[in-house]
C-alpha positions, 0 to 999 in steps of 0.5 A: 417654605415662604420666600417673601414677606409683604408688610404695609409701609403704614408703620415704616418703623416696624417694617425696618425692624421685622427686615433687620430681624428677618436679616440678623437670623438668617430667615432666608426670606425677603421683606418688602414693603407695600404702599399703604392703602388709604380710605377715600378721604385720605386716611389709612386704612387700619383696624385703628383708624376706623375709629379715628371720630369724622370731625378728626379725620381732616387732622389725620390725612393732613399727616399724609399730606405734610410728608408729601409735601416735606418729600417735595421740599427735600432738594432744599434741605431739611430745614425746608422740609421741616418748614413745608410739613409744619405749614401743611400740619398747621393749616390742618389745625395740628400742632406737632411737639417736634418734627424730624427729618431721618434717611430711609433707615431711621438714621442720621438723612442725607448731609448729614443735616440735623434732625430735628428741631423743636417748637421751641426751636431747641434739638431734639436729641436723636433717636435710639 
């Protein structure tokens, strides 16, 4: 029988949530996450973004780069991360309605440092 279980970290939401699955019943499998595997020009490589139009395609890597860029800026807290990623996001012409900085399980980060703020500068509640 399967002992493992690989899932691409393209969607690291579904990957957390096939590994609690797998772990509350008791499968007997492990789940482990693999890097994704990006096109040559940045993007992710997925049966959805091949249809991503060529003149949006520098939008959609610059997703990569903000969080890049956002985990560079971490050991200065999350208001910096939150700023770095908007200036990465901006520059590509991407206006996001918010950004949330979470810890590796989709909770509350490290500090205990607040999640998110808006564009107008309001929280966002969290996540449930």
């Amino acid at each position: 029988s399967p002992t493992d279980v690989l899932l691409g970290e393209k969607d690291y939401e579904l990957l957390l949530a096939i590994h609690h699955a797998v772990q509350d019943f008791h499968l007997g499998v492990r789940v482990q996450g693999v890097p994704a595997v990006r096109m040559p020009d940045g993007v992710v490589m997925s049966l959805r973004n091949t249809n991503v139009p060529a003149d949006s395609r520098d939008q959609a890597a610059a997703l990569s780069a903000a969080l890049t860029a956002g985990a560079h800026a971490a050991e200065a807290g999350a208001d910096k991360v939150r700023e770095v990623a908007a200036e990465v996001l901006r520059a590509a012409g991407v206006e996001p309605d918010y950004l949330e900085v979470r810890g590796r399980d989709l909770g509350t980060p490290p500090g205990g440092c607040p999640l998110a703020r808006r564009r107008d500068n309001r929280r966002r509640p969290p996540h449930r």
